[in-house]
Structures are given as C-alpha cells and as structure tokens.
N, CA, C and O atoms as a Tripos MOL2 file, in Angstrom:
@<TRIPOS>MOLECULE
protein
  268   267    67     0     0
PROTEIN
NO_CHARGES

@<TRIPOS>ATOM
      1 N          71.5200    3.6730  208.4640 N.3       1 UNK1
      2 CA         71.0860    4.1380  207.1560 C.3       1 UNK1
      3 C          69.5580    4.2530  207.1090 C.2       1 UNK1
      4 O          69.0820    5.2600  206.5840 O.2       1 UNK1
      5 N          68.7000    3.2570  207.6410 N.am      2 UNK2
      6 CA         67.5550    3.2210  207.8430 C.3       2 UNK2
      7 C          66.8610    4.7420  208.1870 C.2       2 UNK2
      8 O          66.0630    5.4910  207.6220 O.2       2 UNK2
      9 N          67.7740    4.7470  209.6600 N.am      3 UNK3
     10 CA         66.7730    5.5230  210.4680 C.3       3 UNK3
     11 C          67.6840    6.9960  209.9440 C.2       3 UNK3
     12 O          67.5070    7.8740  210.7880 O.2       3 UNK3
     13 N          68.2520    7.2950  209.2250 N.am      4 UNK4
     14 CA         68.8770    8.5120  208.4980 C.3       4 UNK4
     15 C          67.8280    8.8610  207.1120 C.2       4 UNK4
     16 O          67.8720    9.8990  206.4500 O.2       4 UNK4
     17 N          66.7210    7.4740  206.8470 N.am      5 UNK5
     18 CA         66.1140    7.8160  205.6050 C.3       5 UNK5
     19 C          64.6210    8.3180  206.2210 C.2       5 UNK5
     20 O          63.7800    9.0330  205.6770 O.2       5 UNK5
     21 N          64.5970    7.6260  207.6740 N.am      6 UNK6
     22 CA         63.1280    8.2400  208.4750 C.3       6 UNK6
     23 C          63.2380    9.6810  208.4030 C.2       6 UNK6
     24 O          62.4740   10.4570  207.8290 O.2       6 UNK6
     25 N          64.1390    9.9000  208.9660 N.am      7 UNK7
     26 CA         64.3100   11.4690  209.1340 C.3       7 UNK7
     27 C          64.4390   12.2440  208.4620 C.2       7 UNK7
     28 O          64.2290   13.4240  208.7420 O.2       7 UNK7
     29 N          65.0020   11.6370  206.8690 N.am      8 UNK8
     30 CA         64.5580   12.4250  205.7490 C.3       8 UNK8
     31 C          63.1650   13.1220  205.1020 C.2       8 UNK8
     32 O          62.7250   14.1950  204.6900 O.2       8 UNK8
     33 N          62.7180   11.3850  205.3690 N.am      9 UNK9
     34 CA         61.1800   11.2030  204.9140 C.3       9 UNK9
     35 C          59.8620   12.2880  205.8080 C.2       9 UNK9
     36 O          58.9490   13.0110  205.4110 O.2       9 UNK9
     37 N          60.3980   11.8940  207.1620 N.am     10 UNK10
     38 CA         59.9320   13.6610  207.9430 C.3      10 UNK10
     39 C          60.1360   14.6370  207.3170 C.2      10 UNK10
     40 O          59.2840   15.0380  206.5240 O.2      10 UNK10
     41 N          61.2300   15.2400  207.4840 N.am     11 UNK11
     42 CA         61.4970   16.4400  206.9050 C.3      11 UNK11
     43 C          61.2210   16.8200  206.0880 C.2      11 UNK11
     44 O          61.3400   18.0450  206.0850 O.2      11 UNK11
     45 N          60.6960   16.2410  204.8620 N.am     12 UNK12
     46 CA         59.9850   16.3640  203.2930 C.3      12 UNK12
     47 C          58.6240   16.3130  203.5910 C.2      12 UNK12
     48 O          57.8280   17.1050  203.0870 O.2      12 UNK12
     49 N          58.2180   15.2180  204.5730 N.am     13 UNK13
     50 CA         56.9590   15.9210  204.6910 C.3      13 UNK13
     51 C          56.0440   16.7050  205.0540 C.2      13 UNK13
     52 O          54.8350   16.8640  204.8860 O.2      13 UNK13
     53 N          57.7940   17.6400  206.1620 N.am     14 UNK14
     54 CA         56.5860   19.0480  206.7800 C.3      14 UNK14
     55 C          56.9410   20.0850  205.1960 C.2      14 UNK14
     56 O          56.7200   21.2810  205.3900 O.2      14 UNK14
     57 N          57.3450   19.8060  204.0180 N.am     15 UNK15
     58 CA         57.6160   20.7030  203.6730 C.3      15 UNK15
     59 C          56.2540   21.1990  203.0470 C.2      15 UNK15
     60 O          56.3630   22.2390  202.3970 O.2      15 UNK15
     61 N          55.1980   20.7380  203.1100 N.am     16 UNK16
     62 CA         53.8730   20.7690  202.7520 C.3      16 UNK16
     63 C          52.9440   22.4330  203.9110 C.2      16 UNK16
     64 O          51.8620   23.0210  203.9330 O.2      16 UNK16
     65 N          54.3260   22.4810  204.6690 N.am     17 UNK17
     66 CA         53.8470   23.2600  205.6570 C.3      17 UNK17
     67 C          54.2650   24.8310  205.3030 C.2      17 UNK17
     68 O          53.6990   25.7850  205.8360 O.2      17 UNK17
     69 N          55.2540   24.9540  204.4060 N.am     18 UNK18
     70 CA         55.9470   25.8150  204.2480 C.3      18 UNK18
     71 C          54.5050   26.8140  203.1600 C.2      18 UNK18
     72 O          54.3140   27.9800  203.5040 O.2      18 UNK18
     73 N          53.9790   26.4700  202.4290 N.am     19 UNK19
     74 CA         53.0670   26.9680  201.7790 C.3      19 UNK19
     75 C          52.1890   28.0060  203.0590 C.2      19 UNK19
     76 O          52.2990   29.2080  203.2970 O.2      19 UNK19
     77 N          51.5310   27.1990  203.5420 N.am     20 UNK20
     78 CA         50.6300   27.0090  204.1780 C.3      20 UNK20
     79 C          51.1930   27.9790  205.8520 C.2      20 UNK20
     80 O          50.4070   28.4850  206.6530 O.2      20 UNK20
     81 N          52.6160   27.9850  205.9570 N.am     21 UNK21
     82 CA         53.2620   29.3870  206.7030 C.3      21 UNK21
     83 C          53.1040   30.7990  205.8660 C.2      21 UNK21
     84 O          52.7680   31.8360  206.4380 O.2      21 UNK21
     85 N          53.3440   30.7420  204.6460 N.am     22 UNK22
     86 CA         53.5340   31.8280  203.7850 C.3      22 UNK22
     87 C          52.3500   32.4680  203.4490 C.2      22 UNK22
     88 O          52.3110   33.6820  203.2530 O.2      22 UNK22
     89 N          51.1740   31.5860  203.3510 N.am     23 UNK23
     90 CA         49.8620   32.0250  203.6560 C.3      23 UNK23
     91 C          49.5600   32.7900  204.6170 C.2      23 UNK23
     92 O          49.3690   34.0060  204.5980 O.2      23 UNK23
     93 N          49.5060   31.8930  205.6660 N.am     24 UNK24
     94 CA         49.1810   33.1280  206.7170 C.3      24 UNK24
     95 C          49.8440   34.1930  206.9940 C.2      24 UNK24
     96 O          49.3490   35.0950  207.6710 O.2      24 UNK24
     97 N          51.3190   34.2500  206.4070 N.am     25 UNK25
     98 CA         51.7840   35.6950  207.1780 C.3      25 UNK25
     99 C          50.9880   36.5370  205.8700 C.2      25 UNK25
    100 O          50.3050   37.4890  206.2490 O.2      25 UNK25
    101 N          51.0080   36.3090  204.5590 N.am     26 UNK26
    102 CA         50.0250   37.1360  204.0760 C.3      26 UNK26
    103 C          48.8320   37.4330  204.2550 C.2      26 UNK26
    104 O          48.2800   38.4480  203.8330 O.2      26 UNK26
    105 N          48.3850   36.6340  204.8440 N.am     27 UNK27
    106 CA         46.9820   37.0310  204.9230 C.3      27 UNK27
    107 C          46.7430   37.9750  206.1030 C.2      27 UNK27
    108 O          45.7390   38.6870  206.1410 O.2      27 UNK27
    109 N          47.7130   37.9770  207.1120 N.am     28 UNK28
    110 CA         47.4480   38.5930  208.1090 C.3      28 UNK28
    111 C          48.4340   39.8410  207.6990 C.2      28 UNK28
    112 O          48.2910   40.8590  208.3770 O.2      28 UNK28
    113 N          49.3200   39.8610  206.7620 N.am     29 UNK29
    114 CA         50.0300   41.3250  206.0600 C.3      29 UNK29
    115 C          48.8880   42.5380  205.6950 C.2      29 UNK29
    116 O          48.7870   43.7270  205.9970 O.2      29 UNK29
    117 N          47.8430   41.3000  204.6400 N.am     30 UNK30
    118 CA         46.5950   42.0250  204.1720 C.3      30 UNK30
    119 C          45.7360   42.8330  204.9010 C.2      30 UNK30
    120 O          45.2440   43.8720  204.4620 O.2      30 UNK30
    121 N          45.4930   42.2480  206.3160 N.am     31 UNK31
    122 CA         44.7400   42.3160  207.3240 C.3      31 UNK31
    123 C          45.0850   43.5860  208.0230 C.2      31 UNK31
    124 O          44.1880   44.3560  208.3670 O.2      31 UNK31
    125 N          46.4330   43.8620  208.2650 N.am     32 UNK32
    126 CA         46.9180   44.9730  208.8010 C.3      32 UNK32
    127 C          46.7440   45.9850  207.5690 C.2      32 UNK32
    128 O          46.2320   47.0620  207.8760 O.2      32 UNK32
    129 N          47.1050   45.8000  206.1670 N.am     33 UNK33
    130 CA         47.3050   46.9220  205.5560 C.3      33 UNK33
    131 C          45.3700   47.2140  204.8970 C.2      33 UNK33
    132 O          45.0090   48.0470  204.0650 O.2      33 UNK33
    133 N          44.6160   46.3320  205.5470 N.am     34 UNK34
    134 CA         43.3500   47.0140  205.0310 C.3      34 UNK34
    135 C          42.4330   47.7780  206.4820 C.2      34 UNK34
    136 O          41.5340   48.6040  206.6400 O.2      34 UNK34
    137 N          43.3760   46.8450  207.3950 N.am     35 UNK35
    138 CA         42.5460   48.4050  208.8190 C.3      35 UNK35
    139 C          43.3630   49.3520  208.7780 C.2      35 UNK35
    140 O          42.8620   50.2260  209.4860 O.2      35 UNK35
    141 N          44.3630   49.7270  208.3600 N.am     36 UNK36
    142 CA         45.3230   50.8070  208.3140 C.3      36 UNK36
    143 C          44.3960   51.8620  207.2640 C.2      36 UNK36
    144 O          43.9400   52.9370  207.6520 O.2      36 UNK36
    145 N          44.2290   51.3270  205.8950 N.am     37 UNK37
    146 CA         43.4370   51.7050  204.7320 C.3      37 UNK37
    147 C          42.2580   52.3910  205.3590 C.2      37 UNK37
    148 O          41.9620   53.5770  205.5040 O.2      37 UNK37
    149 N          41.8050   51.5000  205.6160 N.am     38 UNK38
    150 CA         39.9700   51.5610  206.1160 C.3      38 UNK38
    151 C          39.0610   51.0000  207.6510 C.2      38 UNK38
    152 O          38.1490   50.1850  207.7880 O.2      38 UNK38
    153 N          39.6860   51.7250  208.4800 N.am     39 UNK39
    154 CA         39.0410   50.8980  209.5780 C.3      39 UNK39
    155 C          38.2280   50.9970  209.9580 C.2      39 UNK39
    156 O          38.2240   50.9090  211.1860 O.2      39 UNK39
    157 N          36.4290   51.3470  209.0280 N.am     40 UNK40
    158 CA         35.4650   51.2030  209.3730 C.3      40 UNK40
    159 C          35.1840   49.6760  208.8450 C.2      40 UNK40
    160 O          34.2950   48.8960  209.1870 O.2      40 UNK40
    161 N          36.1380   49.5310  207.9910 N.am     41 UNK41
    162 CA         35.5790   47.9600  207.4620 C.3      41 UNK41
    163 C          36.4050   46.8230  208.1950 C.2      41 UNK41
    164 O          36.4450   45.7310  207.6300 O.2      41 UNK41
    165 N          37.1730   47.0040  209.5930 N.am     42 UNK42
    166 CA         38.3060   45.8330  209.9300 C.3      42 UNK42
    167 C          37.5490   44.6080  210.6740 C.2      42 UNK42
    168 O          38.0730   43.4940  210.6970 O.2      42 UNK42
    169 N          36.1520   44.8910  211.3500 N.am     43 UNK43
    170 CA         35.6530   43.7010  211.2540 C.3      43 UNK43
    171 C          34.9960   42.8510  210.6190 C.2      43 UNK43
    172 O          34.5540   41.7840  211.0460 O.2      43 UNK43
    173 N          34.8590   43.5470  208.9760 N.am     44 UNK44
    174 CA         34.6650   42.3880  208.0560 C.3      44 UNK44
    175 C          35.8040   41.5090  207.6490 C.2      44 UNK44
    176 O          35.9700   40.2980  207.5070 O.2      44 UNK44
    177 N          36.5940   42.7000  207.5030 N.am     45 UNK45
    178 CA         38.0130   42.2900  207.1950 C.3      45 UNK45
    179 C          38.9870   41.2670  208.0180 C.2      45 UNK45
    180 O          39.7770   40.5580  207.3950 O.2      45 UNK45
    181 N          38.9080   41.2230  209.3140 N.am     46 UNK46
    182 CA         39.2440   40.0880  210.1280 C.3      46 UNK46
    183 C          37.9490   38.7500  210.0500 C.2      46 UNK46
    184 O          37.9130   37.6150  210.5250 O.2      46 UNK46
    185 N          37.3920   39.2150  209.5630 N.am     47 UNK47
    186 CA         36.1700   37.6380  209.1710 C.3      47 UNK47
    187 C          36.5250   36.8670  208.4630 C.2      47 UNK47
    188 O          36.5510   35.6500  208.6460 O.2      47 UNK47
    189 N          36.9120   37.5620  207.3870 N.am     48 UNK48
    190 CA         37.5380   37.0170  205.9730 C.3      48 UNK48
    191 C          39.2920   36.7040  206.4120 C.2      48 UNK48
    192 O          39.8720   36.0430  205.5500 O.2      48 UNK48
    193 N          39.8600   36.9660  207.2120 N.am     49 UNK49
    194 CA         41.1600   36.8620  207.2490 C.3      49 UNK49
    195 C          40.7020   35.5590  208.6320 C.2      49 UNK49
    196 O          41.2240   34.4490  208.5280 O.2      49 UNK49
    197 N          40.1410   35.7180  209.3290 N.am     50 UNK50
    198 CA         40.2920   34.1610  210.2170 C.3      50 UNK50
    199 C          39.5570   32.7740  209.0390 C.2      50 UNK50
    200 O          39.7250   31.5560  208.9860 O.2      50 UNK50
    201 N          38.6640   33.8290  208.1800 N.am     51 UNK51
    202 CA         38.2390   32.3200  207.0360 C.3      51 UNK51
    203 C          39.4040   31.8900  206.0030 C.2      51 UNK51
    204 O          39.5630   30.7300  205.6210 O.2      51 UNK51
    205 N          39.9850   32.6950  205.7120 N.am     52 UNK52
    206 CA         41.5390   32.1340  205.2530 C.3      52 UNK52
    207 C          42.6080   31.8690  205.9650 C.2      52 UNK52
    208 O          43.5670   31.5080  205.2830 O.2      52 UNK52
    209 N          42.7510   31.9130  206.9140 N.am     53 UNK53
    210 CA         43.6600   31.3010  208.4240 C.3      53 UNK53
    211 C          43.3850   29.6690  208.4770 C.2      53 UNK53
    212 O          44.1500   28.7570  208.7900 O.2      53 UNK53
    213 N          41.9250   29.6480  208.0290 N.am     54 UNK54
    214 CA         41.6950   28.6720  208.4890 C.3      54 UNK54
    215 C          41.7260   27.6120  207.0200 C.2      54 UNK54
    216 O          42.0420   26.4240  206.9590 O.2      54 UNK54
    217 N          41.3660   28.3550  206.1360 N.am     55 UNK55
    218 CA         41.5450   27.4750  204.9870 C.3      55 UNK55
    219 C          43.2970   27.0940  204.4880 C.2      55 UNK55
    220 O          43.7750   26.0020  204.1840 O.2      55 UNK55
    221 N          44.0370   28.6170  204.5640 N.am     56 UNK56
    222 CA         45.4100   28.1540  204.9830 C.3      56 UNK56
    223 C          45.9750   26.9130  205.5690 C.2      56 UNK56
    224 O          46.6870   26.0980  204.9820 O.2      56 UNK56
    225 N          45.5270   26.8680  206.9320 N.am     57 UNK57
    226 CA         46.0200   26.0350  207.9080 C.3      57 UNK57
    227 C          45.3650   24.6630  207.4530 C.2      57 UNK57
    228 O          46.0910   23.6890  207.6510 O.2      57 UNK57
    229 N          44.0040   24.3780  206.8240 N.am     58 UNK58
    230 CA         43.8200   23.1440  206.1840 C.3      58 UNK58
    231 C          44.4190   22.4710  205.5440 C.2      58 UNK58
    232 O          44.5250   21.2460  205.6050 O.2      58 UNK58
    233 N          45.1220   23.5650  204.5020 N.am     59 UNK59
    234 CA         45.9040   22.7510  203.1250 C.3      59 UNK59
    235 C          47.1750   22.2250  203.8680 C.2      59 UNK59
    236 O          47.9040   21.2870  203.5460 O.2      59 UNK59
    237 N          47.2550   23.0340  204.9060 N.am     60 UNK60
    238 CA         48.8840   22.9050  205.6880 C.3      60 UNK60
    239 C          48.6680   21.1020  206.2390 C.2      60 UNK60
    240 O          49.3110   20.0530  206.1910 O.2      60 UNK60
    241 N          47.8390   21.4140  206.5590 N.am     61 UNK61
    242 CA         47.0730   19.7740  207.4380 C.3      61 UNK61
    243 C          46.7720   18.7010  206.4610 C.2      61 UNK61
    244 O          47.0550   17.5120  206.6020 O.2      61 UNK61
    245 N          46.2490   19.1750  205.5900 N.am     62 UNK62
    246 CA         46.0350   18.0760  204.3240 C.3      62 UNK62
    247 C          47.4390   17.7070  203.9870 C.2      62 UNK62
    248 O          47.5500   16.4830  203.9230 O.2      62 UNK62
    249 N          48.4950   18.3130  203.7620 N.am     63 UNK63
    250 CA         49.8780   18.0350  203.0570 C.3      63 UNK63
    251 C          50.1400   17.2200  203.7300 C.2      63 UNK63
    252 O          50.5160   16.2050  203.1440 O.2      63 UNK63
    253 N          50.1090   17.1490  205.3340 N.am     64 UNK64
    254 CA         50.3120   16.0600  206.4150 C.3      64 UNK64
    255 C          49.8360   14.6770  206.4630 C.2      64 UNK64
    256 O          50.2730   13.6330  206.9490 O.2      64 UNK64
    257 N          48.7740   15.0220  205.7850 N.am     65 UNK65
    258 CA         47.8470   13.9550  206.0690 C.3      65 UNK65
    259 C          48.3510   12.9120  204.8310 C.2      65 UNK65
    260 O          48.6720   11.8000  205.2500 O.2      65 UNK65
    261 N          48.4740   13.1240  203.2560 N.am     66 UNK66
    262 CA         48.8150   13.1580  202.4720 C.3      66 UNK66
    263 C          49.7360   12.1470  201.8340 C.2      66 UNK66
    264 O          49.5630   11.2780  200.9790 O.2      66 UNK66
    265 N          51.1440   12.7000  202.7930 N.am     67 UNK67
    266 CA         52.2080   12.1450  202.8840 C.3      67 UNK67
    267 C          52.7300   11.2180  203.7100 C.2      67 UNK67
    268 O          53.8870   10.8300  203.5510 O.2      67 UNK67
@<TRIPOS>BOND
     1     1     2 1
     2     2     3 1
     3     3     4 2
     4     3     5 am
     5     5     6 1
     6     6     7 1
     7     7     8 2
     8     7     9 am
     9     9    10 1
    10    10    11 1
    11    11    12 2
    12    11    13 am
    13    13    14 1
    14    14    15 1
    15    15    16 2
    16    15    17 am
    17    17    18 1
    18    18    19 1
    19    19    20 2
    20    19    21 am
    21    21    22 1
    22    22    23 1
    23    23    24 2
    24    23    25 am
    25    25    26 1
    26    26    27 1
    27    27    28 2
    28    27    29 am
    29    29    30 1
    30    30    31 1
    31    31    32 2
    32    31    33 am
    33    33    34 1
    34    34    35 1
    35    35    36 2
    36    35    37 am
    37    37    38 1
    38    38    39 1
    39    39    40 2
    40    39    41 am
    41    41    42 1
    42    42    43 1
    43    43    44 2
    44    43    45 am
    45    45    46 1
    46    46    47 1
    47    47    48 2
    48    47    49 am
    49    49    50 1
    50    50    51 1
    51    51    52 2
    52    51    53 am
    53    53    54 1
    54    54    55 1
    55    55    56 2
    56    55    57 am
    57    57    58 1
    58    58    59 1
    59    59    60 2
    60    59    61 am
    61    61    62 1
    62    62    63 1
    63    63    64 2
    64    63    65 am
    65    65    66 1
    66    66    67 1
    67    67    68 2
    68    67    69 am
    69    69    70 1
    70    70    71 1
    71    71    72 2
    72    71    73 am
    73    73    74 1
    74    74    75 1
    75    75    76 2
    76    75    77 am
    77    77    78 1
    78    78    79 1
    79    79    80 2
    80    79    81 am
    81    81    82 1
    82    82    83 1
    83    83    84 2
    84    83    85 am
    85    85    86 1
    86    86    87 1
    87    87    88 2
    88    87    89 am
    89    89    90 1
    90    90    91 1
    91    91    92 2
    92    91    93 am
    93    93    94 1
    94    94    95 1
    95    95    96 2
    96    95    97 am
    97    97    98 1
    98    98    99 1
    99    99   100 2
   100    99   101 am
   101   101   102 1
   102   102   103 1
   103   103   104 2
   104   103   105 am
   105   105   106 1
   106   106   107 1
   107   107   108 2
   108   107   109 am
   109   109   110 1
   110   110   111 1
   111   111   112 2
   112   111   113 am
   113   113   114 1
   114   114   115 1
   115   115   116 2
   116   115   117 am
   117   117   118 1
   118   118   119 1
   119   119   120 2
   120   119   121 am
   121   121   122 1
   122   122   123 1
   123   123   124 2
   124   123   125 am
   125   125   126 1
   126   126   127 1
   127   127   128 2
   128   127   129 am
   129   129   130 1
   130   130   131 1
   131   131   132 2
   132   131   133 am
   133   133   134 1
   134   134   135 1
   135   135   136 2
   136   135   137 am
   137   137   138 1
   138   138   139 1
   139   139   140 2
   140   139   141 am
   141   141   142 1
   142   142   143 1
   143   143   144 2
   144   143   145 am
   145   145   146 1
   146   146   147 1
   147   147   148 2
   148   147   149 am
   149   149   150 1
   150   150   151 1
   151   151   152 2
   152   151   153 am
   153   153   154 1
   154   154   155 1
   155   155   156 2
   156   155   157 am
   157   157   158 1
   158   158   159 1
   159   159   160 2
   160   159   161 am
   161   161   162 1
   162   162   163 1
   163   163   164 2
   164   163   165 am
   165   165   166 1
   166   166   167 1
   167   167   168 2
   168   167   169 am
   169   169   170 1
   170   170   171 1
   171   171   172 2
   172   171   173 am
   173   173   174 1
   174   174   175 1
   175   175   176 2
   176   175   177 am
   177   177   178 1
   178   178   179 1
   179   179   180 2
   180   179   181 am
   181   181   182 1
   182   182   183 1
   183   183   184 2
   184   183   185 am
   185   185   186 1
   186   186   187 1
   187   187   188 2
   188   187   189 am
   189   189   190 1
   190   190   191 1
   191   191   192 2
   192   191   193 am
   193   193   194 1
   194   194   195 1
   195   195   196 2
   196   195   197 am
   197   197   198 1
   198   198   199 1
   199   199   200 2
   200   199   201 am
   201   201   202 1
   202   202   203 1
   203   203   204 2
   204   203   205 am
   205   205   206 1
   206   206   207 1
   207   207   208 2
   208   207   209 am
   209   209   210 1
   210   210   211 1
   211   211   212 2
   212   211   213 am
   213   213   214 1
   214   214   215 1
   215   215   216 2
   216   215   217 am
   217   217   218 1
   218   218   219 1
   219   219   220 2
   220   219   221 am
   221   221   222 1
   222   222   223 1
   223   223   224 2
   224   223   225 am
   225   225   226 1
   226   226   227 1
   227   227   228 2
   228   227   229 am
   229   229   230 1
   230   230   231 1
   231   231   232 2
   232   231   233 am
   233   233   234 1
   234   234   235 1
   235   235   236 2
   236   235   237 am
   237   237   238 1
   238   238   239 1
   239   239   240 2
   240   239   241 am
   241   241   242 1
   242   242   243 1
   243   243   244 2
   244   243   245 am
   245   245   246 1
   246   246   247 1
   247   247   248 2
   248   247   249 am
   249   249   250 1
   250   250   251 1
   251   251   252 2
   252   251   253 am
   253   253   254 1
   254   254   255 1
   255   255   256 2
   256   255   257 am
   257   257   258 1
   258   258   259 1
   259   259   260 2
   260   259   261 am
   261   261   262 1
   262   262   263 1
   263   263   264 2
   264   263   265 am
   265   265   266 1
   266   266   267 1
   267   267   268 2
@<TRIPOS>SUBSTRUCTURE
     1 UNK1         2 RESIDUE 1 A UNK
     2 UNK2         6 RESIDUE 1 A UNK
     3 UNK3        10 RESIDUE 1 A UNK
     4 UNK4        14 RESIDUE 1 A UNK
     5 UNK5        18 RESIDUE 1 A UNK
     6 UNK6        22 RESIDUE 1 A UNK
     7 UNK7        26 RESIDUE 1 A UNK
     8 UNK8        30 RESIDUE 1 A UNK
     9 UNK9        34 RESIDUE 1 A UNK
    10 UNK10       38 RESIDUE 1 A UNK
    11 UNK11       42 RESIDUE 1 A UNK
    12 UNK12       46 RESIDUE 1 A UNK
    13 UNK13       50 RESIDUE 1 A UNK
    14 UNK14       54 RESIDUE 1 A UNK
    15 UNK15       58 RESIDUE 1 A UNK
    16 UNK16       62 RESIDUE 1 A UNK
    17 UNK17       66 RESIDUE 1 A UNK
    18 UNK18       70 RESIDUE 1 A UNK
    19 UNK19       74 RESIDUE 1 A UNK
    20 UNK20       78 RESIDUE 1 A UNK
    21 UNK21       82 RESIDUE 1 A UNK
    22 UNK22       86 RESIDUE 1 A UNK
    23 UNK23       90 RESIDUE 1 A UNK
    24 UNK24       94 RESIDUE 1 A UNK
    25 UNK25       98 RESIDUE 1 A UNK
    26 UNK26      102 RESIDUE 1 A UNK
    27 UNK27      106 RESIDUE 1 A UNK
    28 UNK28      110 RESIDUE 1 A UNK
    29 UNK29      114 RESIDUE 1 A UNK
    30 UNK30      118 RESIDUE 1 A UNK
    31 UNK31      122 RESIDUE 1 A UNK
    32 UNK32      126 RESIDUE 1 A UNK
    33 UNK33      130 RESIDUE 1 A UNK
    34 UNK34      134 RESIDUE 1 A UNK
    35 UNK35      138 RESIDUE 1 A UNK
    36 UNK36      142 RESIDUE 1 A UNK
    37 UNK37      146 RESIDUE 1 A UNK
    38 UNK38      150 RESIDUE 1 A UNK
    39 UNK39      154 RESIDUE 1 A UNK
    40 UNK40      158 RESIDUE 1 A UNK
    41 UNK41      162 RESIDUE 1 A UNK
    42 UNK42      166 RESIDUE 1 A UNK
    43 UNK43      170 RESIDUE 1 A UNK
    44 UNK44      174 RESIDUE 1 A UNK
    45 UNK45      178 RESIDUE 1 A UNK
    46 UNK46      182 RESIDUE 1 A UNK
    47 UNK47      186 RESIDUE 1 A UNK
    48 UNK48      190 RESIDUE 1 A UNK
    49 UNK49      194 RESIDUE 1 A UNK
    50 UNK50      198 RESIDUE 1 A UNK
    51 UNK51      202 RESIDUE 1 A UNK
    52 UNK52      206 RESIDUE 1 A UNK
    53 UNK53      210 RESIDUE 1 A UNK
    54 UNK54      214 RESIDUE 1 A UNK
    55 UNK55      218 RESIDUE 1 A UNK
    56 UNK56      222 RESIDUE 1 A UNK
    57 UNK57      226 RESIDUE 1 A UNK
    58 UNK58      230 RESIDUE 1 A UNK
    59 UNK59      234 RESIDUE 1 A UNK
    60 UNK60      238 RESIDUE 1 A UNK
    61 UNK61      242 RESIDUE 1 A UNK
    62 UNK62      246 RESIDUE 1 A UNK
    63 UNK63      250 RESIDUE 1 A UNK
    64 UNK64      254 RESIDUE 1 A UNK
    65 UNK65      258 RESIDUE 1 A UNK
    66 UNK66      262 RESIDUE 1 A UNK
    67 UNK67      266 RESIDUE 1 A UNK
C-alpha cells in the first residue's frame, strides 16, 4: 500500500510538466508559422522562441522542484 502511494505521489508530480510540454510545442508552432509569414525576421524570431523554451522549461523545473 505504501509503495502504491509513492508511485502515486510521482506521478502527480510530473504533472507540473504537462504545462510546461504544451508550452513548448506552442512556442515552437509560433516559430514555424512566423518564418513561414516573414522570413526576413526568423532570426529574431528564433531568439525570442529559445527565450521562451527556456522560460517554459523553468516553470516545468520549478513544478519539480516544488513538489
């Protein structure tokens, strides 16, 4: 019973991760549909999309940390 409540208690706490997946596939959705748009601007546009990759992937890490 114990070790059936560990494995619960995991599992709830990657759910902090699930945000923080959904992020990045948007952000990198954005990323494609603004060099498609405009690709004189895609290396600003990948600047700003690895600075939200990365702020993404923080909150993902903080939820970890957290719990």
């Amino acid at each position: 019973m114990l070790q059936a409540a560990k494995y619960l208690g995991a599992g709830l706490a990657c759910s902090g991760l699930i945000g923080a997946g959904a992020g990045i596939g948007l952000i990198f959705a954005s990323l494609i549909s603004a060099s498609s748009r405009n690709p004189e601007a895609k290396g600003q546009a990948f600047t700003y999309a690895i600075l939200g990759f990365a702020l993404a992937e923080a909150t993902g890490l903080f939820a970890q940390l957290i719990r």
